[in-house]
Backbone bond lengths (Angstrom), bond angles and torsions (degrees), N, CA, C in turn:
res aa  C-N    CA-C-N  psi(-1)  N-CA   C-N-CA  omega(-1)  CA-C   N-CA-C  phi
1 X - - - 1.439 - - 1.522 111.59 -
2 X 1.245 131.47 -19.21 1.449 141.46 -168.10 1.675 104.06 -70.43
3 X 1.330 115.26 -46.64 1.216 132.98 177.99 1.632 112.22 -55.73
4 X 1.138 81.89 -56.84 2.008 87.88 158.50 1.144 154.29 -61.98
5 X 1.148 99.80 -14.70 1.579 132.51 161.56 1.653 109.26 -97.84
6 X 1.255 111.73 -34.46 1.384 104.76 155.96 1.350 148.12 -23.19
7 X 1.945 88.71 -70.91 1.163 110.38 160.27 1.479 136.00 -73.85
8 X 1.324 111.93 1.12 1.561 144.22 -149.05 1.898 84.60 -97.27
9 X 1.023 125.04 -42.98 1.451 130.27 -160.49 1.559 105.69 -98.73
10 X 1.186 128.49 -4.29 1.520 123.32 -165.61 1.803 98.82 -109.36
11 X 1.737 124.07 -15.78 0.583 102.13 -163.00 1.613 110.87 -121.29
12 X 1.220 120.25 162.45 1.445 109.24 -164.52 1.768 107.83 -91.58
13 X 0.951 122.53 11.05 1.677 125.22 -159.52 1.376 98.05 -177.53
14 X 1.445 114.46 89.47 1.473 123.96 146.94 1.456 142.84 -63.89
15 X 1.466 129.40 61.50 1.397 134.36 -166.81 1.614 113.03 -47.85
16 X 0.883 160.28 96.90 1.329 152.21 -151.55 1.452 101.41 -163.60
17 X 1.865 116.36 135.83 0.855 118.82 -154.21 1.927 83.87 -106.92
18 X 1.470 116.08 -175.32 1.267 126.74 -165.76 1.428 111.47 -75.41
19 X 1.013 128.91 -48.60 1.621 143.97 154.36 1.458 104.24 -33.54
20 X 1.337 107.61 -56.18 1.627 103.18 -179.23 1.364 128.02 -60.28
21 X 1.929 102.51 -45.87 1.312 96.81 177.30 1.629 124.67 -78.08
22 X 1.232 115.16 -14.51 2.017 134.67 159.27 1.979 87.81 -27.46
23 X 1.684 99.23 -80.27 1.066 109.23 -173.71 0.912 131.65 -20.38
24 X 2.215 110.65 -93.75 1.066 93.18 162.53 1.445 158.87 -43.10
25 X 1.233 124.82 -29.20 1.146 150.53 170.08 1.952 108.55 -63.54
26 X 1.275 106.94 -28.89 1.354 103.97 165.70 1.321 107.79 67.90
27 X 1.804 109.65 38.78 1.848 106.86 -175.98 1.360 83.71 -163.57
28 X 1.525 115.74 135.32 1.212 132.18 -163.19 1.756 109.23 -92.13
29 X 1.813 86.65 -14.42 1.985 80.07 176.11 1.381 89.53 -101.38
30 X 1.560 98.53 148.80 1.682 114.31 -170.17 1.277 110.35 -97.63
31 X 1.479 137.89 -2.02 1.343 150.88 174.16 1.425 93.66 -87.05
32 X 1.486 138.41 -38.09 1.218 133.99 177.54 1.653 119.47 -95.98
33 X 1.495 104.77 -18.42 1.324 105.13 144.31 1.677 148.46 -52.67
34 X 1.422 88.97 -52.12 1.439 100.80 159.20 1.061 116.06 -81.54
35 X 1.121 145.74 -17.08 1.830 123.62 145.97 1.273 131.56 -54.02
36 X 1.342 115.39 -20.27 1.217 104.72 -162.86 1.760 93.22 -97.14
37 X 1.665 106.92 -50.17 1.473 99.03 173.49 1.550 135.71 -50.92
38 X 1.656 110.92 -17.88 1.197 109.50 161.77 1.466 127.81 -72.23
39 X 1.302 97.40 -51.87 1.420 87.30 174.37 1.702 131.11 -60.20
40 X 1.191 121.21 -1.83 1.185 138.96 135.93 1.757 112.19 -32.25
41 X 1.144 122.95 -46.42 1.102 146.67 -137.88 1.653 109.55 -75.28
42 X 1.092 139.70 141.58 1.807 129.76 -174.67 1.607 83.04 -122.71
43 X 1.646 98.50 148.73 1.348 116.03 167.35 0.727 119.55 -43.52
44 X 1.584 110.29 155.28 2.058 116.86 -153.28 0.938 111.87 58.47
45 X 1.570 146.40 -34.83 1.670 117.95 -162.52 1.189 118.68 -92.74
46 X 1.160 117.82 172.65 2.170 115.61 -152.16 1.519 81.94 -140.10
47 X 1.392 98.89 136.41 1.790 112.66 165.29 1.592 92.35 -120.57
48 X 1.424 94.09 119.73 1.559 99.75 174.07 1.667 104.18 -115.92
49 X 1.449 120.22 138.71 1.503 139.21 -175.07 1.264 116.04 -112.60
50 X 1.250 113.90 110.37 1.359 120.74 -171.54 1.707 101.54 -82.69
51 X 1.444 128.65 119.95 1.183 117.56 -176.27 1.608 120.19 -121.89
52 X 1.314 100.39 26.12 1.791 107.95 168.65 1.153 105.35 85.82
53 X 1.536 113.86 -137.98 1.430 143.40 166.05 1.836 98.28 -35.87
54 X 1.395 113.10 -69.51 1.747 122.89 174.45 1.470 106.25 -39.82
55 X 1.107 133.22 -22.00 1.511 114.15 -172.57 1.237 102.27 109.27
56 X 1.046 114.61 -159.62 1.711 152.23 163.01 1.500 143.94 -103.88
57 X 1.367 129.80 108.97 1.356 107.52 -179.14 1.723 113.63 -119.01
58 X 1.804 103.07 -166.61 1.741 87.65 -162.05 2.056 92.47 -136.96
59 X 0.867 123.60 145.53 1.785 96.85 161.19 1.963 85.96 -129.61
60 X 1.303 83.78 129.79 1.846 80.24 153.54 1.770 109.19 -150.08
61 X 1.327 103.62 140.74 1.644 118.64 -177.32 1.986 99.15 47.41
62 X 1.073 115.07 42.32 1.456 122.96 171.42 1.444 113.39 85.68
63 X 1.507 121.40 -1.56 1.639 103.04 -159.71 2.292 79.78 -106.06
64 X 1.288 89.92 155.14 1.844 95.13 177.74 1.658 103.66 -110.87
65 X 1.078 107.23 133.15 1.007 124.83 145.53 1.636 149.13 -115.11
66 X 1.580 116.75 122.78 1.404 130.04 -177.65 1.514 124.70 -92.83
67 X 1.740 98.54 131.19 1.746 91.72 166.16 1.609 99.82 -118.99
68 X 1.103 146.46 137.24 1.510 152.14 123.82 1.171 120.69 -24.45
69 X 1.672 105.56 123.60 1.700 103.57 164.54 1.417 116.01 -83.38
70 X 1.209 105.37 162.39 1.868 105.15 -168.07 1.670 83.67 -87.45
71 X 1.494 139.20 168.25 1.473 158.22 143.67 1.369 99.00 -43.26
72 X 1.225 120.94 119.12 1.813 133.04 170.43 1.347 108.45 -123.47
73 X 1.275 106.10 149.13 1.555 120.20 149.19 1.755 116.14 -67.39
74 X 1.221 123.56 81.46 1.578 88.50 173.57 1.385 133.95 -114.28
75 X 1.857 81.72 156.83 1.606 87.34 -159.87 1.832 114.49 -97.40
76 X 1.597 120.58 12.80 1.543 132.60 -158.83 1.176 100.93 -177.83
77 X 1.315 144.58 142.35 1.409 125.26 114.78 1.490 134.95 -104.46
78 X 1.616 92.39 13.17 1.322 93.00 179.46 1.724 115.33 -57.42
79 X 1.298 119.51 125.18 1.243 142.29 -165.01 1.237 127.27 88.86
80 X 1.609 137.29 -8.14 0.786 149.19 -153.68 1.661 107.60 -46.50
81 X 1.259 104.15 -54.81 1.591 111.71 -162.60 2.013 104.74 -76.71
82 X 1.561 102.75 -13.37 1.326 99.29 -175.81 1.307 95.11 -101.12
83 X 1.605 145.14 19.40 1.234 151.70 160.83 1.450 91.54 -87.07
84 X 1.266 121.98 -69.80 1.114 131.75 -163.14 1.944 115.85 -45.40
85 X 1.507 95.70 -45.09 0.956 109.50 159.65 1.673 141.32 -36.91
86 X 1.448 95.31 -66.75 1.251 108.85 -178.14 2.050 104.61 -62.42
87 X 1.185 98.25 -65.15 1.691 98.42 178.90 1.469 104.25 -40.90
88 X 1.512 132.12 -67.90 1.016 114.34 -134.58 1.966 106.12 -75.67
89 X 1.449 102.93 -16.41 1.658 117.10 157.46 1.335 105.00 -57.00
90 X 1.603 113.86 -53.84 1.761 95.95 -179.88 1.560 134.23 -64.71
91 X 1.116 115.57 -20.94 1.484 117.84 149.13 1.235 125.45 -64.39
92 X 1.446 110.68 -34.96 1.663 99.36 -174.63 1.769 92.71 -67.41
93 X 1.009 122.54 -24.88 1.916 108.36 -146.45 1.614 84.47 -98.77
94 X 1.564 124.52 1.44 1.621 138.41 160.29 1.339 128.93 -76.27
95 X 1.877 94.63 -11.95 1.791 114.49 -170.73 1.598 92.21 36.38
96 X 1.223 99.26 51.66 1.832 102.54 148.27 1.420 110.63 -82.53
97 X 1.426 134.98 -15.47 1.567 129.95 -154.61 1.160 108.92 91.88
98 X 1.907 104.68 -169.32 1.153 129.35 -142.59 1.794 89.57 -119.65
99 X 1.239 129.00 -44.58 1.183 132.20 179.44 1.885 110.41 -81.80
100 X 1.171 127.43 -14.86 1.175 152.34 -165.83 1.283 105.04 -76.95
101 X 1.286 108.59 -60.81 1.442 137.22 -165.07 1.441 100.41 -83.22
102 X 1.467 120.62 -39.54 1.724 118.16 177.52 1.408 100.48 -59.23
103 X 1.796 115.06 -67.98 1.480 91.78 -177.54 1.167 130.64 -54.44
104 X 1.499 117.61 -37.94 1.726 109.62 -171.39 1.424 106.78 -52.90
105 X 1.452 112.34 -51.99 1.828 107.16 176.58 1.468 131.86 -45.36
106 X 1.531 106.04 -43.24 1.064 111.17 158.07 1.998 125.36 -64.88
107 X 1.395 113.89 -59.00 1.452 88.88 165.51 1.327 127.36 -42.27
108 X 1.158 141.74 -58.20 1.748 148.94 154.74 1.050 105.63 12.92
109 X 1.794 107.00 -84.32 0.879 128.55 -170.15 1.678 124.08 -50.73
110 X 1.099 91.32 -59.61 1.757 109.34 165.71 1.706 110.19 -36.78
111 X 1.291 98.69 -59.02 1.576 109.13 -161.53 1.804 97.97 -65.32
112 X 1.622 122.75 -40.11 1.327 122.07 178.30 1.754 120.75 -48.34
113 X 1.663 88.09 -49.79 1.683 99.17 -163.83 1.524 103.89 -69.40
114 X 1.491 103.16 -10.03 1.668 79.75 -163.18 1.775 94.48 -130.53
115 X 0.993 118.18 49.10 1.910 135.56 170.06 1.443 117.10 -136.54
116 X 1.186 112.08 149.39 1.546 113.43 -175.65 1.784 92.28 -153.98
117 X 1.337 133.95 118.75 1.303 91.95 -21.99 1.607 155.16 -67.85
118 X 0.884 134.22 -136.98 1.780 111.74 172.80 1.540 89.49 -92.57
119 X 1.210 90.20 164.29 1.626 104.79 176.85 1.683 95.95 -140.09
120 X 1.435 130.60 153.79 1.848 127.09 173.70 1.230 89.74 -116.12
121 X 1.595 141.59 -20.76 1.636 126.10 -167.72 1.691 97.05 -141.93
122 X 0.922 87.07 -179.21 1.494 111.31 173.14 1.211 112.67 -94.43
């Protein structure tokens, strides 16, 4: 786990889905997960939690931020979190923000899992 925290500090934007942060964090409730991994955390850097069906959340320099998933049909999720991914980077590099970027990732995502064929926008 040391190694992981290692890498945990070099980077400015931690994408990590809810399962992951349980993990690392080594605590199965994820509200106490993400406390503990933030505070890990050095100024400026954002731990963002990908939380499925729940949406998305963000912590940076202590303040949290939430986006909501809309109700889907879904039909895949294979990729979901690397949809999520990519958008919610494309807003940041849009200087849309920090809440901006949660929803867009989260719509993405939403809009992928639940289209056939896939669709990324509207």
């Amino acid at each position: 786990m040391a190694r992981s925290f290692e890498w945990l500090l070099l980077v400015d934007y931690a994408l990590l889905n809810a399962e992951e942060v349980k993990g690392l964090a080594e605590d199965d409730d994820l509200d106490a997960a993400i406390i503990k991994l933030s505070a890990r955390l050095g100024g400026g850097q954002t731990l963002v939690i990908k939380k499925g069906p729940d949406g998305a959340a963000a912590v940076r320099d202590g303040m949290l931020l939430s986006a909501k998933a809309p109700p889907v049909k879904v039909i895949d999720t294979v990729g979901a979190g690397d949809t999520f991914n990519a958008a919610f980077l494309a807003a940041l590099s849009r200087e849309e923000g920090g809440q901006a970027a949660l929803e867009h990732g989260v719509r993405a995502a939403s809009l992928a899992i639940s289209t056939f064929p896939r669709k990324y926008s509207a």
